[in-house]
N, C-alpha and C positions, 0 to 999 in steps of 0.2 A: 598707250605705252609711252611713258617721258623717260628720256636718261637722267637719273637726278647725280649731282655729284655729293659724294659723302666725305668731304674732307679728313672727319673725323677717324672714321677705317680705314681713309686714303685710298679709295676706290669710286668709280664710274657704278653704275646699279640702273638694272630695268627689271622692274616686277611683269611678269608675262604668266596667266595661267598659273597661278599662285605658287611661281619655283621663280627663286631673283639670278639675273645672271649677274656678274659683276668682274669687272677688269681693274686690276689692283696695280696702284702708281707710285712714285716717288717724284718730288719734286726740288725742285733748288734752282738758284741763279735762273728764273725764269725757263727754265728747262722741264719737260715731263718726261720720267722715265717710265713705259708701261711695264709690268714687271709680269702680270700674270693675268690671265683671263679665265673666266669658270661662267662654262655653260649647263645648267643638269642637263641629266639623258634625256629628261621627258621635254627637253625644250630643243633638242640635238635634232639640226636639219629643220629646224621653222624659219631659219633665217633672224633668230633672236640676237646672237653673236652680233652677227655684221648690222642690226639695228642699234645696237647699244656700242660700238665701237664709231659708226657713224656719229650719234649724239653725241659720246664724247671727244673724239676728234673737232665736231663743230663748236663745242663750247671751248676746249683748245684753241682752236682758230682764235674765235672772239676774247679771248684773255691775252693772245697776243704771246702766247707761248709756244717753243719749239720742242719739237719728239723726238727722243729718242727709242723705238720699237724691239725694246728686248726679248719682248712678248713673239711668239712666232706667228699668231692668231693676227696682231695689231700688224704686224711686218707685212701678213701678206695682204690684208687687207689693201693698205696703203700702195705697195707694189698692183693691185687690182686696181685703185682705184687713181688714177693718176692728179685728181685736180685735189689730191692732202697732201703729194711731193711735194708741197712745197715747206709744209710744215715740218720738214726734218731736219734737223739737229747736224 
C-alpha cells in the first residue's frame, strides 16, 4: 500500500482491498490545506486512514510545505502524533 499523490483531484489516495481512501487538499503559497478525508466502511478500523495520512504528511514534509489541518481526521492525527507538529501552518 503506497500514498500516491493525485494533484489532478487534489488529493492524497491509498488503494487497500480494492476501496481507495483519499484525503482532499488545497494548496497555495507553499501552504497545504487538508480539507477532507474519506475512508469506506469496509476499510473503517484497519488502520488505513492513519496509513494514508502518514504517507501524506511525509511527502509534505519532503516538499517543504506547511499544514494547515481543517480536516478533523488530519488534526487529530497530527495532535497524536507529535513529531508532524512541526509541520503546522
Amino acid at each position: 500500500m503506497t500514498v500516491q499523490n493525485n494533484p489532478a483531484l487534489k488529493r492524497y489516495e491509498l488503494e487497500a482491498e480494492g476501496h481507495l481512501a483519499a484525503t482532499y487538499y488545497s494548496l497555495s503559497d507553499g501552504i497545504i490545506t487538508f480539507i477532507h478525508t474519506e475512508v469506506s466502511k469496509e476499510l473503517e478500523g484497519k488502520g488505513v486512514g492513519s496509513k494514508l495520512i502518514k504517507g501524506a504528511l511525509d511527502q509534505v514534509r519532503a516538499a517543504g510545505l506547511k499544514v494547515v489541518p481543517q480536516c478533523p481526521f488530519v488534526k487529530a492525527y497530527i495532535e497524536k502524533y507529535a513529531e508532524y507538529a512541526d509541520l503546522l501552518k
